[in-house]
Each structure stands twice: as C-alpha cells, then as structure tokens.
MIVEXVO-443457 format. One record per atom (N, C-alpha, C, O): residue number from 1; residue in one letter; chain; x, y, z. Coordinates in steps of 0.1 Angstrom, whole numbers, plus 5000, padded with zeros to 4 digits. Layout:
N
<rec><i>NUM</i><aa>A</aa><ch>A</ch><x>X</x><y>Y</y><z>Z</z></rec>
...
This chain:
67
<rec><i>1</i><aa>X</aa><ch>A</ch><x>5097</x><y>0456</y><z>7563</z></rec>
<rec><i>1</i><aa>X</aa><ch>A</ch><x>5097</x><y>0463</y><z>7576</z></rec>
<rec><i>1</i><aa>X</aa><ch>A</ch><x>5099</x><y>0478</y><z>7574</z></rec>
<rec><i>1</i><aa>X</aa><ch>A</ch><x>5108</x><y>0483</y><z>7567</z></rec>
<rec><i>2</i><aa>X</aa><ch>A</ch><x>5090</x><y>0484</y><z>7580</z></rec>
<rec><i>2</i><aa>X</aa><ch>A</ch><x>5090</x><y>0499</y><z>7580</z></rec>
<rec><i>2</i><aa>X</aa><ch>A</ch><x>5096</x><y>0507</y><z>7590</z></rec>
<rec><i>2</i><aa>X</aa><ch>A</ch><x>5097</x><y>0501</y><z>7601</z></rec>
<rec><i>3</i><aa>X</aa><ch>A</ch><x>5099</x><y>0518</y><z>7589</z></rec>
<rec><i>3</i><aa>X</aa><ch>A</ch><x>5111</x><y>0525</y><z>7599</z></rec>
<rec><i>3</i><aa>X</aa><ch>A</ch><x>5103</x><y>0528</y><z>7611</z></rec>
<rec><i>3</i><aa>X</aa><ch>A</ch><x>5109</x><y>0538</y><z>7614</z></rec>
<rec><i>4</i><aa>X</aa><ch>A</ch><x>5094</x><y>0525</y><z>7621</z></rec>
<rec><i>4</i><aa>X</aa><ch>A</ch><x>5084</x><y>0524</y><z>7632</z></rec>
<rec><i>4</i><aa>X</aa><ch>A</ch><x>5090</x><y>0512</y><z>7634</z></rec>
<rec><i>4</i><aa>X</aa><ch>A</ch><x>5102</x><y>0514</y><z>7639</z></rec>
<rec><i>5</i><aa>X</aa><ch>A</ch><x>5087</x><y>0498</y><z>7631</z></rec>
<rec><i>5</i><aa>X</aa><ch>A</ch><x>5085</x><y>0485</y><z>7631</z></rec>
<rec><i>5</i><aa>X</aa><ch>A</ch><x>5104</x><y>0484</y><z>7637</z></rec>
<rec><i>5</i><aa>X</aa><ch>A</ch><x>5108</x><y>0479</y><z>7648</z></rec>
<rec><i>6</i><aa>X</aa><ch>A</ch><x>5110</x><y>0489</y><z>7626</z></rec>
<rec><i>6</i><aa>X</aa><ch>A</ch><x>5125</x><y>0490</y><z>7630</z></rec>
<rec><i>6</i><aa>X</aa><ch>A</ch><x>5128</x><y>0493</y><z>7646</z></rec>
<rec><i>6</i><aa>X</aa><ch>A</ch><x>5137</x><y>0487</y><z>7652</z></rec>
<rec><i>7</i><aa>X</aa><ch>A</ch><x>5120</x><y>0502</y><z>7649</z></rec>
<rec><i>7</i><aa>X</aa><ch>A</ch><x>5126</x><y>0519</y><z>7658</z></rec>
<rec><i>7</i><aa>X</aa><ch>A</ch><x>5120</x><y>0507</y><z>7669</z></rec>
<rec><i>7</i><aa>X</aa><ch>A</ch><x>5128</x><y>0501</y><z>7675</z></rec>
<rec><i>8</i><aa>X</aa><ch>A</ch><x>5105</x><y>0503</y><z>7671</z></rec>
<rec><i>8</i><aa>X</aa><ch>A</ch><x>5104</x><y>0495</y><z>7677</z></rec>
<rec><i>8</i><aa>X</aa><ch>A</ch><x>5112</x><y>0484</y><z>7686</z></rec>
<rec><i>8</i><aa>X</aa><ch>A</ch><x>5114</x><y>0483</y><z>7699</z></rec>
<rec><i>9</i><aa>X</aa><ch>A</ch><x>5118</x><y>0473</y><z>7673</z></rec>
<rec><i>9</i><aa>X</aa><ch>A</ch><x>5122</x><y>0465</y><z>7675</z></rec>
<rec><i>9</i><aa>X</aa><ch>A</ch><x>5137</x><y>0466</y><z>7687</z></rec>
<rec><i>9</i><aa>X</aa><ch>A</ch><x>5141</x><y>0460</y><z>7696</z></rec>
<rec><i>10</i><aa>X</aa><ch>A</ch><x>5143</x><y>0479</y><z>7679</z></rec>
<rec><i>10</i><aa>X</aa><ch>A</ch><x>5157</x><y>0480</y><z>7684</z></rec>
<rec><i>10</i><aa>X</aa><ch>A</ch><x>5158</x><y>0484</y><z>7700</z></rec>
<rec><i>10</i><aa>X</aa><ch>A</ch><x>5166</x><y>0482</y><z>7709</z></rec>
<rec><i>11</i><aa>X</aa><ch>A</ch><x>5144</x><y>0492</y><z>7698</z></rec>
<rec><i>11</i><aa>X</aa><ch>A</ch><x>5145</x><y>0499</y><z>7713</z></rec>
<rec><i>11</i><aa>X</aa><ch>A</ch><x>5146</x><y>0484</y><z>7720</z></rec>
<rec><i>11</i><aa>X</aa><ch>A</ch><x>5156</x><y>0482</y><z>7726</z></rec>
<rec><i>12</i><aa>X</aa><ch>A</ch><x>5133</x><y>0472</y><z>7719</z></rec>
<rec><i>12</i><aa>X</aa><ch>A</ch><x>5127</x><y>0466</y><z>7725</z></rec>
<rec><i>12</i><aa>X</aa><ch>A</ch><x>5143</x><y>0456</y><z>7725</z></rec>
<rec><i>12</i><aa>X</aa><ch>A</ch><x>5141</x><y>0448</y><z>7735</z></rec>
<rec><i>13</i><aa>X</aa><ch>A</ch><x>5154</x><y>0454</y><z>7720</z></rec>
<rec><i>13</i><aa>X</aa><ch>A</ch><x>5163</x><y>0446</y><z>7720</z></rec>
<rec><i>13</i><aa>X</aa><ch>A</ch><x>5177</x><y>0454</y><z>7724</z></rec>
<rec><i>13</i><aa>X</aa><ch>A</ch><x>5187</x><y>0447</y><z>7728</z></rec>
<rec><i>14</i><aa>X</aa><ch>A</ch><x>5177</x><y>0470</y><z>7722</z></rec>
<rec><i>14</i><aa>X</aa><ch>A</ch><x>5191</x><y>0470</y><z>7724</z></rec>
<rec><i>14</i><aa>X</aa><ch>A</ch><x>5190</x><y>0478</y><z>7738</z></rec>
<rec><i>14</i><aa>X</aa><ch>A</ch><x>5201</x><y>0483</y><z>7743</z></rec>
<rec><i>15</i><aa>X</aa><ch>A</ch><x>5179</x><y>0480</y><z>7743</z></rec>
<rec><i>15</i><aa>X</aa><ch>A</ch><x>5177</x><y>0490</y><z>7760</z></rec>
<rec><i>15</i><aa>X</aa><ch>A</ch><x>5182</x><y>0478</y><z>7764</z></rec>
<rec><i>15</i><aa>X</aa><ch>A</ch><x>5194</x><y>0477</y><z>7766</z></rec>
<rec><i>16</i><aa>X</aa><ch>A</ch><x>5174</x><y>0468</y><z>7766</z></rec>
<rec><i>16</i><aa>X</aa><ch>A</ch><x>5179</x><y>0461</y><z>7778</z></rec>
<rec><i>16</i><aa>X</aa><ch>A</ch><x>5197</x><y>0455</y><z>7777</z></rec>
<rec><i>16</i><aa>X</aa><ch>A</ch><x>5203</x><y>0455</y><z>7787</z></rec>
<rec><i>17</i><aa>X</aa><ch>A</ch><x>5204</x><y>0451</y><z>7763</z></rec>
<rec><i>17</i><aa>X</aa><ch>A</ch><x>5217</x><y>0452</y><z>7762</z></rec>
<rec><i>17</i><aa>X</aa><ch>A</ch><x>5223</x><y>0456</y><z>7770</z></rec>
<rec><i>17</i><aa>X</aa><ch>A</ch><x>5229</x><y>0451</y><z>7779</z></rec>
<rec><i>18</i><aa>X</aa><ch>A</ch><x>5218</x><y>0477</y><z>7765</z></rec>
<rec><i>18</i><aa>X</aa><ch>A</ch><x>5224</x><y>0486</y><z>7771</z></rec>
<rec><i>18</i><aa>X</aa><ch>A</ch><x>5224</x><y>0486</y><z>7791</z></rec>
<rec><i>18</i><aa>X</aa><ch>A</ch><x>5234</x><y>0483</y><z>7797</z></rec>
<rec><i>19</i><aa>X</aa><ch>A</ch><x>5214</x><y>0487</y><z>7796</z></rec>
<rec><i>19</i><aa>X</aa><ch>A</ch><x>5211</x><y>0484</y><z>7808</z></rec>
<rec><i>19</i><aa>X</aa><ch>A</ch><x>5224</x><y>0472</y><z>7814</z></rec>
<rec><i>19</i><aa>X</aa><ch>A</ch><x>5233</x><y>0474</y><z>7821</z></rec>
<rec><i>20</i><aa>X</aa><ch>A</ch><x>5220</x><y>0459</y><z>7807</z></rec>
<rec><i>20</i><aa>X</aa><ch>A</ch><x>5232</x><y>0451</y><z>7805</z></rec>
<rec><i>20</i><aa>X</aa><ch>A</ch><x>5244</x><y>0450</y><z>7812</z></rec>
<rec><i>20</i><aa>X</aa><ch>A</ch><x>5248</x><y>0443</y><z>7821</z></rec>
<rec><i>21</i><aa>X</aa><ch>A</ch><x>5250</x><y>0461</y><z>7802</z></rec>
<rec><i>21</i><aa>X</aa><ch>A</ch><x>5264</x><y>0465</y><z>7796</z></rec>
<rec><i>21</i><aa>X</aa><ch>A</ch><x>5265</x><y>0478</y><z>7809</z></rec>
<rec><i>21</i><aa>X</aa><ch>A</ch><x>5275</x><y>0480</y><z>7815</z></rec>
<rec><i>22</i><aa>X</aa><ch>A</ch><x>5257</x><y>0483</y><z>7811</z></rec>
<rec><i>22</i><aa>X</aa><ch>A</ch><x>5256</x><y>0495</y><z>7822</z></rec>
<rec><i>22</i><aa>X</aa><ch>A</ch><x>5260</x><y>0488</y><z>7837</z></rec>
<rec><i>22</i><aa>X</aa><ch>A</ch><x>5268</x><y>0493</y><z>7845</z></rec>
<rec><i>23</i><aa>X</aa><ch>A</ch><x>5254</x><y>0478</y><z>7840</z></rec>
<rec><i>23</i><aa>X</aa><ch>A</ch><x>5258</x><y>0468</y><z>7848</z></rec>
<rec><i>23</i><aa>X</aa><ch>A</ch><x>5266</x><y>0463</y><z>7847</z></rec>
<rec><i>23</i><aa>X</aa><ch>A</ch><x>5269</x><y>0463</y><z>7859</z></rec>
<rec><i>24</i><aa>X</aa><ch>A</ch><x>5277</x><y>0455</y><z>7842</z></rec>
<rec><i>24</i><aa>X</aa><ch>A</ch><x>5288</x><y>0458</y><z>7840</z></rec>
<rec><i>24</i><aa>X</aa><ch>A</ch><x>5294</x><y>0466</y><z>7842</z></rec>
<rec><i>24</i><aa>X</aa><ch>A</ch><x>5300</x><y>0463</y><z>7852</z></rec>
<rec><i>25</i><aa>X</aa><ch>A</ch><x>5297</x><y>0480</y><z>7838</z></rec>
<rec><i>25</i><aa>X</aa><ch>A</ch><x>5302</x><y>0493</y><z>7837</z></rec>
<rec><i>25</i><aa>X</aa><ch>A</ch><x>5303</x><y>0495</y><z>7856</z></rec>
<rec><i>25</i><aa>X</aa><ch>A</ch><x>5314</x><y>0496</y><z>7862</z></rec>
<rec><i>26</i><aa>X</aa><ch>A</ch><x>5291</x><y>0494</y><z>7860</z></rec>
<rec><i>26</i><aa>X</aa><ch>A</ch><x>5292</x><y>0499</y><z>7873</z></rec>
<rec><i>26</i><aa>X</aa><ch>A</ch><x>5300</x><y>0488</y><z>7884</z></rec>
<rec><i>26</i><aa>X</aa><ch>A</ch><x>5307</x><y>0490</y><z>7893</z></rec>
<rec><i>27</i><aa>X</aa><ch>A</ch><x>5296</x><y>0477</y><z>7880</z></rec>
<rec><i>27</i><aa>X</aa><ch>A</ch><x>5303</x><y>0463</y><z>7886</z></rec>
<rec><i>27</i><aa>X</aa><ch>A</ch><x>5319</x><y>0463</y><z>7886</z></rec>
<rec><i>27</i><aa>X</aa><ch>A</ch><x>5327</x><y>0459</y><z>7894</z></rec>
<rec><i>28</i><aa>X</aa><ch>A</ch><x>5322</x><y>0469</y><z>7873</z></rec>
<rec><i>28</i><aa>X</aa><ch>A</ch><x>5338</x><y>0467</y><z>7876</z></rec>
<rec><i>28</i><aa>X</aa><ch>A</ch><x>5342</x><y>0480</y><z>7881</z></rec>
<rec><i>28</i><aa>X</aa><ch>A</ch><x>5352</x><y>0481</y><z>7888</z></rec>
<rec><i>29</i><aa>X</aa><ch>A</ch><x>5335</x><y>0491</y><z>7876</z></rec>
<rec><i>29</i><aa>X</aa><ch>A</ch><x>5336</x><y>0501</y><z>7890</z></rec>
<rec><i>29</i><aa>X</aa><ch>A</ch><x>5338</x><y>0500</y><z>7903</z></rec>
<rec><i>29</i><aa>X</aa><ch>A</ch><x>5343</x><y>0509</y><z>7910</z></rec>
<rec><i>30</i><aa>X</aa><ch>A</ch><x>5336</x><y>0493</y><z>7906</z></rec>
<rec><i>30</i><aa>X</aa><ch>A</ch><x>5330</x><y>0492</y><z>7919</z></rec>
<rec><i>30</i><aa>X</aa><ch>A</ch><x>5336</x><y>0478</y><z>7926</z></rec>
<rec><i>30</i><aa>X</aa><ch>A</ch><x>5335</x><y>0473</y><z>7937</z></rec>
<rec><i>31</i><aa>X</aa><ch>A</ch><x>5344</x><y>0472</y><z>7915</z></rec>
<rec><i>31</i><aa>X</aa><ch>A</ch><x>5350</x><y>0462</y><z>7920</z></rec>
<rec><i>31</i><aa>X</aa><ch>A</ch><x>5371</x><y>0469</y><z>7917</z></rec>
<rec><i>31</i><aa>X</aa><ch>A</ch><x>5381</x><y>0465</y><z>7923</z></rec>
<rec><i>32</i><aa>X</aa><ch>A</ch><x>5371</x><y>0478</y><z>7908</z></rec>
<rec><i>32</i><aa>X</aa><ch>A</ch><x>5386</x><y>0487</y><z>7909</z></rec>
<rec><i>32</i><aa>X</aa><ch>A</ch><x>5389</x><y>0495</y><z>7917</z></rec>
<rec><i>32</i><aa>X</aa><ch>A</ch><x>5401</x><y>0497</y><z>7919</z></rec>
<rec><i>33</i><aa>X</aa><ch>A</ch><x>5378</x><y>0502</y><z>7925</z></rec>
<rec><i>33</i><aa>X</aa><ch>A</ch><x>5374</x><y>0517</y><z>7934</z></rec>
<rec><i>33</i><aa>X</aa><ch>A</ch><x>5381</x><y>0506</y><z>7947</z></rec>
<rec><i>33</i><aa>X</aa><ch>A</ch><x>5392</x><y>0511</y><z>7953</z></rec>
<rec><i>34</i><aa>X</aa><ch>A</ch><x>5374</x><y>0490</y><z>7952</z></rec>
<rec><i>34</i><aa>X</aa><ch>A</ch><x>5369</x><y>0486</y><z>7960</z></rec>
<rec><i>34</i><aa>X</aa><ch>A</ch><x>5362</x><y>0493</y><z>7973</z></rec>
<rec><i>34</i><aa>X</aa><ch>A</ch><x>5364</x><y>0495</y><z>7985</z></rec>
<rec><i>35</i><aa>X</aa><ch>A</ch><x>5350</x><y>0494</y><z>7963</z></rec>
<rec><i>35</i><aa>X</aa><ch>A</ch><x>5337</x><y>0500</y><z>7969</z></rec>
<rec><i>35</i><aa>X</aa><ch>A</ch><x>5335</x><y>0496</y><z>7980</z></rec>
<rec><i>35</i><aa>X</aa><ch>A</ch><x>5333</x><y>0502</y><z>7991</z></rec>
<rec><i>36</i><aa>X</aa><ch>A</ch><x>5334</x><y>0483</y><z>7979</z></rec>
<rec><i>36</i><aa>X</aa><ch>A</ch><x>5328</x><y>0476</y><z>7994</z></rec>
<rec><i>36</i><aa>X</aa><ch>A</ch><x>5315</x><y>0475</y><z>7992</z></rec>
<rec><i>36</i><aa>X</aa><ch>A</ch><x>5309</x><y>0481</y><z>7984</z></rec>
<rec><i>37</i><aa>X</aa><ch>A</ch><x>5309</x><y>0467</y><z>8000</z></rec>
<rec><i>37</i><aa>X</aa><ch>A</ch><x>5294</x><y>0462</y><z>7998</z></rec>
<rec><i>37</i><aa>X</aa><ch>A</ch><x>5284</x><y>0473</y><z>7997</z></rec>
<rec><i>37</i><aa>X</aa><ch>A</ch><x>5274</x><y>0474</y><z>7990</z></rec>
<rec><i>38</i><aa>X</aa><ch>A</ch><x>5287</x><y>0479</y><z>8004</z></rec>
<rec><i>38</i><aa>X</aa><ch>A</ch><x>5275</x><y>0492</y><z>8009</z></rec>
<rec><i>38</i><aa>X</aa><ch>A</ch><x>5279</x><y>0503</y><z>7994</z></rec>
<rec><i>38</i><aa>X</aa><ch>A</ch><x>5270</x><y>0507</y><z>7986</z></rec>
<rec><i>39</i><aa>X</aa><ch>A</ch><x>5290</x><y>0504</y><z>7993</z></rec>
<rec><i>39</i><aa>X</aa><ch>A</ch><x>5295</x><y>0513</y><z>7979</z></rec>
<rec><i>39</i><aa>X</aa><ch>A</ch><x>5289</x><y>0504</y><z>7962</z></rec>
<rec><i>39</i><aa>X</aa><ch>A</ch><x>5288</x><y>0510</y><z>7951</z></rec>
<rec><i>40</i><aa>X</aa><ch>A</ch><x>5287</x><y>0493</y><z>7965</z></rec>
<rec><i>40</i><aa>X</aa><ch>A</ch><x>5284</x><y>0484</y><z>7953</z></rec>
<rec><i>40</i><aa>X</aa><ch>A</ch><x>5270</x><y>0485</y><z>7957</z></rec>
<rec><i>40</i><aa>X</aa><ch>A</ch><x>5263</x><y>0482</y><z>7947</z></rec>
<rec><i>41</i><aa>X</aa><ch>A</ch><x>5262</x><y>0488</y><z>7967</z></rec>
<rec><i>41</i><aa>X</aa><ch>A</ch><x>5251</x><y>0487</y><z>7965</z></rec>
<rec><i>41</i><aa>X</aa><ch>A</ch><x>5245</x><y>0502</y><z>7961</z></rec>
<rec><i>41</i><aa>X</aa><ch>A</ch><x>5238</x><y>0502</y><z>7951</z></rec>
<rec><i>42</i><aa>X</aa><ch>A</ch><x>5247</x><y>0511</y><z>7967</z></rec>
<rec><i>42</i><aa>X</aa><ch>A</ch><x>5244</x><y>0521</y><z>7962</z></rec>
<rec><i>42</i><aa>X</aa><ch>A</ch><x>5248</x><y>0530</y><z>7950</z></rec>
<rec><i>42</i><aa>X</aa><ch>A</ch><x>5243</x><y>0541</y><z>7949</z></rec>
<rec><i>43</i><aa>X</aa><ch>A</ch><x>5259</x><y>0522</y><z>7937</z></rec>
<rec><i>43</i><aa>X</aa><ch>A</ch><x>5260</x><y>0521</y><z>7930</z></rec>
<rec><i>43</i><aa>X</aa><ch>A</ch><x>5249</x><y>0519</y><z>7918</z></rec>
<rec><i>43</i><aa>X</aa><ch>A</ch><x>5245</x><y>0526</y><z>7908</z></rec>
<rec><i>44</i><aa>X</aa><ch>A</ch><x>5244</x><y>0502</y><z>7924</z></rec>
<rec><i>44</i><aa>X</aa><ch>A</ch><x>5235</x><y>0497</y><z>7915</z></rec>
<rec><i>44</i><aa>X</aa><ch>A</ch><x>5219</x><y>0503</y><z>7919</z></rec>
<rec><i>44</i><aa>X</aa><ch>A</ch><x>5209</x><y>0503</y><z>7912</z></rec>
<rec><i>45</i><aa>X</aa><ch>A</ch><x>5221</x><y>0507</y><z>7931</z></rec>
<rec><i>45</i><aa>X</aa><ch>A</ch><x>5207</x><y>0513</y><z>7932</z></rec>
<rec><i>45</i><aa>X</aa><ch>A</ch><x>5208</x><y>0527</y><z>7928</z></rec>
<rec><i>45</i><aa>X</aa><ch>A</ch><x>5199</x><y>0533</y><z>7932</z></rec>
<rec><i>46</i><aa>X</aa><ch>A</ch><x>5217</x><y>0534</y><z>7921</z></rec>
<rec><i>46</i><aa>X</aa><ch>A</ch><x>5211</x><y>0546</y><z>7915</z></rec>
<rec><i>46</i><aa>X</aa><ch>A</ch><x>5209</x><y>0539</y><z>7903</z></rec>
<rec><i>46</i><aa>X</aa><ch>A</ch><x>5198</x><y>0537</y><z>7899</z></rec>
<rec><i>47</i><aa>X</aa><ch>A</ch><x>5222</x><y>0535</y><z>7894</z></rec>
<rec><i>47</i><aa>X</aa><ch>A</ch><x>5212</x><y>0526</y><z>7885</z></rec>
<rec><i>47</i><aa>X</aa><ch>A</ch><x>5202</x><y>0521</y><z>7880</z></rec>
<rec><i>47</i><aa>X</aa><ch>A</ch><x>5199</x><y>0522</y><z>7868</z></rec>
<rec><i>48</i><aa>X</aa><ch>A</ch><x>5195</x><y>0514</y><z>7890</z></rec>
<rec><i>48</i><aa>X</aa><ch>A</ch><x>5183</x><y>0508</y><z>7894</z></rec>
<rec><i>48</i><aa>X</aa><ch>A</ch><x>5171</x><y>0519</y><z>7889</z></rec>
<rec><i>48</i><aa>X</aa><ch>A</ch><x>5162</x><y>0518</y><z>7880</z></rec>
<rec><i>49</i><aa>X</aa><ch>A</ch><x>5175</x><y>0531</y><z>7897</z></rec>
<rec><i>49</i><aa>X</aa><ch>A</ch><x>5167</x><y>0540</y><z>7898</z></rec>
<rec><i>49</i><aa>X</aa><ch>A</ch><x>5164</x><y>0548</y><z>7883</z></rec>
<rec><i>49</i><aa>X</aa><ch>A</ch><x>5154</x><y>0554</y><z>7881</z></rec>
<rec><i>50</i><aa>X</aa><ch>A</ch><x>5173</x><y>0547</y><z>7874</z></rec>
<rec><i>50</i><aa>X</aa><ch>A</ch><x>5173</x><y>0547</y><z>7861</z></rec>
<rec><i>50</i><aa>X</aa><ch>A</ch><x>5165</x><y>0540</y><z>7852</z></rec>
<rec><i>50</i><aa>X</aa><ch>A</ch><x>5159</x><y>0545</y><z>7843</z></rec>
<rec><i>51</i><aa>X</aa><ch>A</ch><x>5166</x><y>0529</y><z>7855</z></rec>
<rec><i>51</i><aa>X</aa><ch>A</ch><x>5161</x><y>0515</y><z>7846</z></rec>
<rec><i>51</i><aa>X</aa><ch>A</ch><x>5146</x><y>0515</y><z>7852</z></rec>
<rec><i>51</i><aa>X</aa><ch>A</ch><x>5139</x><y>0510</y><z>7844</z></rec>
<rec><i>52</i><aa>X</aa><ch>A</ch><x>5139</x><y>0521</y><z>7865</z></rec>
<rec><i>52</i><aa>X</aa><ch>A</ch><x>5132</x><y>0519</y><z>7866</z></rec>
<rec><i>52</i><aa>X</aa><ch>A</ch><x>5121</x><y>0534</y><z>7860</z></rec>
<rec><i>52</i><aa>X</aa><ch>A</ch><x>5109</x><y>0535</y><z>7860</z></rec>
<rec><i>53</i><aa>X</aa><ch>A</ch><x>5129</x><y>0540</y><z>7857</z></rec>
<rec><i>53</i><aa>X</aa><ch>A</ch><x>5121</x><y>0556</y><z>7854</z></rec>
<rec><i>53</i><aa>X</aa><ch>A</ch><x>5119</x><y>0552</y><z>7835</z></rec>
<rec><i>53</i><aa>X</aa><ch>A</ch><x>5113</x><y>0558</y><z>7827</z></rec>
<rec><i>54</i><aa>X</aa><ch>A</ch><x>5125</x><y>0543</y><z>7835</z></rec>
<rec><i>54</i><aa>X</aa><ch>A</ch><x>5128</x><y>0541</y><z>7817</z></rec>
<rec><i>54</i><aa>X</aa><ch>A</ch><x>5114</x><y>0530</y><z>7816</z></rec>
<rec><i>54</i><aa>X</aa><ch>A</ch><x>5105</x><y>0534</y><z>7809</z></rec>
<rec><i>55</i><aa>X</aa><ch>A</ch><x>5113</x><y>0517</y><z>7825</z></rec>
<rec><i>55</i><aa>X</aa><ch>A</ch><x>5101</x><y>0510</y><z>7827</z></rec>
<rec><i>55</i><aa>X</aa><ch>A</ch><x>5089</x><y>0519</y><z>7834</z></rec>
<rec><i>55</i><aa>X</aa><ch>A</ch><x>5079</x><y>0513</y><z>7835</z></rec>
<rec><i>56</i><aa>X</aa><ch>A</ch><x>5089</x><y>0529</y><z>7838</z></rec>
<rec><i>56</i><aa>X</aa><ch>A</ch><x>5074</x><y>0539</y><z>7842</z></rec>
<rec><i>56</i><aa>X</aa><ch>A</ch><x>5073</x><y>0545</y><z>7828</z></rec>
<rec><i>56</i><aa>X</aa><ch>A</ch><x>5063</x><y>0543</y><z>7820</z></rec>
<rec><i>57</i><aa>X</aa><ch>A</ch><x>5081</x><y>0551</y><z>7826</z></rec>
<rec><i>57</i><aa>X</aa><ch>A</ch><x>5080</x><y>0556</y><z>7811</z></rec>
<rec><i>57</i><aa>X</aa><ch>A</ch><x>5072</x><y>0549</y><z>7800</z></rec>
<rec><i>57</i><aa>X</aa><ch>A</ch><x>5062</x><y>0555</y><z>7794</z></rec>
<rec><i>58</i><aa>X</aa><ch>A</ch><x>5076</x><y>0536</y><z>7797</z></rec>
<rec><i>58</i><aa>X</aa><ch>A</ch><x>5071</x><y>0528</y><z>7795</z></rec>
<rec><i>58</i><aa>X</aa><ch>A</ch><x>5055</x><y>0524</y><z>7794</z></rec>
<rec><i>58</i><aa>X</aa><ch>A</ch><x>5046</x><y>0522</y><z>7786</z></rec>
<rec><i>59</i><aa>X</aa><ch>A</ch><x>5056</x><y>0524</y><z>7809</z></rec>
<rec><i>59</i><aa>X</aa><ch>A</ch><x>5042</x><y>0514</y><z>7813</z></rec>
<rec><i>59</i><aa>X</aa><ch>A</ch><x>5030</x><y>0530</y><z>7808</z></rec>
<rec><i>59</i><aa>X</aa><ch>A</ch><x>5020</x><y>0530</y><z>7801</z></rec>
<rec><i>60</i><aa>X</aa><ch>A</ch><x>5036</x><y>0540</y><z>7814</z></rec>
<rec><i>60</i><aa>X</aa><ch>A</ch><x>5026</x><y>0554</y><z>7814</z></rec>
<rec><i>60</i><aa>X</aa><ch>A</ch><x>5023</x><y>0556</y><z>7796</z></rec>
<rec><i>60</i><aa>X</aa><ch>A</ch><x>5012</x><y>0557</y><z>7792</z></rec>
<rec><i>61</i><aa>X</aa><ch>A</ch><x>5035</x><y>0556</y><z>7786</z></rec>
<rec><i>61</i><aa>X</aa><ch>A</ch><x>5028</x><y>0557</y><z>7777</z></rec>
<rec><i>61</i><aa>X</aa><ch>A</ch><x>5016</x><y>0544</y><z>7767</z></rec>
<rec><i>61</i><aa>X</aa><ch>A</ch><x>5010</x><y>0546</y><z>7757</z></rec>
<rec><i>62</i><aa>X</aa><ch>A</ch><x>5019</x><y>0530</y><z>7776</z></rec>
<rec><i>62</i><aa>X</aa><ch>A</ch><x>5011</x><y>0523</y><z>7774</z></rec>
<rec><i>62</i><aa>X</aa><ch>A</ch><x>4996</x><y>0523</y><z>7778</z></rec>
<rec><i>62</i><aa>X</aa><ch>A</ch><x>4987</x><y>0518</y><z>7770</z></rec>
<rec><i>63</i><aa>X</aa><ch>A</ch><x>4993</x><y>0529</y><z>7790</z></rec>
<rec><i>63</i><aa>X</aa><ch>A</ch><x>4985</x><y>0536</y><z>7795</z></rec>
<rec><i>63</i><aa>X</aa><ch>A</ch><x>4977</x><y>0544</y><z>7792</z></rec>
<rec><i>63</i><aa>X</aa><ch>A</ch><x>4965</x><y>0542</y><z>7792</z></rec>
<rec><i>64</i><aa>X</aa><ch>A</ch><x>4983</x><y>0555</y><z>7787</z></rec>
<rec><i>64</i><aa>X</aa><ch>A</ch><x>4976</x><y>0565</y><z>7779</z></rec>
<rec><i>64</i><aa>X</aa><ch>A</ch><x>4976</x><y>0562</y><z>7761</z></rec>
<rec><i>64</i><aa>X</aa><ch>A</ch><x>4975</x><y>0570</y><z>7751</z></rec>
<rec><i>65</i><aa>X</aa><ch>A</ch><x>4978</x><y>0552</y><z>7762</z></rec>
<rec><i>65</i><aa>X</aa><ch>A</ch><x>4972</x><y>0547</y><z>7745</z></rec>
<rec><i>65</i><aa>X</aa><ch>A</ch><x>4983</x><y>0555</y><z>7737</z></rec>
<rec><i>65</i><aa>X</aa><ch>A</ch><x>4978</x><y>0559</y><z>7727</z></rec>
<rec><i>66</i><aa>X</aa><ch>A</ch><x>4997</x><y>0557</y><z>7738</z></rec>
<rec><i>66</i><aa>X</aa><ch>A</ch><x>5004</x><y>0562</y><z>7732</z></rec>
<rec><i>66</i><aa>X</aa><ch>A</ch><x>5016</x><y>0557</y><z>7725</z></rec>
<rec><i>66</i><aa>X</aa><ch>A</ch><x>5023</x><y>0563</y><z>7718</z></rec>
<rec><i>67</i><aa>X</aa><ch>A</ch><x>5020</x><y>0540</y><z>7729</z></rec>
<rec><i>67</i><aa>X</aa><ch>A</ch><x>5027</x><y>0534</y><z>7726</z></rec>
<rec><i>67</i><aa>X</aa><ch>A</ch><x>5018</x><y>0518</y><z>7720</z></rec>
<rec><i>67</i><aa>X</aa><ch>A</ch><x>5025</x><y>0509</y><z>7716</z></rec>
C-alpha cells in the first residue's frame, strides 16, 4: 500500500467518524446548555452545513476529473 492509497483510505474511513463524533459533541451540547428543540436544531443544522460543503467538495472534484 502506497502513501495515496493510505491518504485515500483514511480520509474515506475517518471523515465520516469525525462527522460522527462532531454529532455527538453538539448533541451533548445542546442537551447541558438545554437548548430546547429549536436550539438543537439549529445546532445541527450549522453542522449540517459543514458536512455538506465537505460532500460538494467532494462530488466537484470528482467532476472535474481530479479525485
């Protein structure tokens, strides 16, 4: 296994972990604060908004033949 092959793999197994674990992070946030529903949602939806700029990222350099 070559250091690409590696860099590959880890992204492909430890982003989503991380993402995960980031959920959590904001969940018990948001369950110590007692955010309340509207506070737990807009929590996870900045979040969201994260995880989803990481999946465009993604999809665009698949797109342009770069990944």
């Amino acid at each position: 296994m070559d250091i690409a092959e590696f860099e590959s793999l880890m992204l492909t197994l430890l982003i989503p972990a991380l993402i995960l674990f980031m959920g959590f992070i904001v969940w018990d946030i948001a369950r110590k604060h007692k955010a309340g529903k509207f506070g737990t949602f807009i929590l996870f939806f900045t979040l969201g908004f994260g995880v989803l700029g990481f999946a465009i990222k993604k999809v665009i350099a698949m797109n342009l033949g770069l990944d």
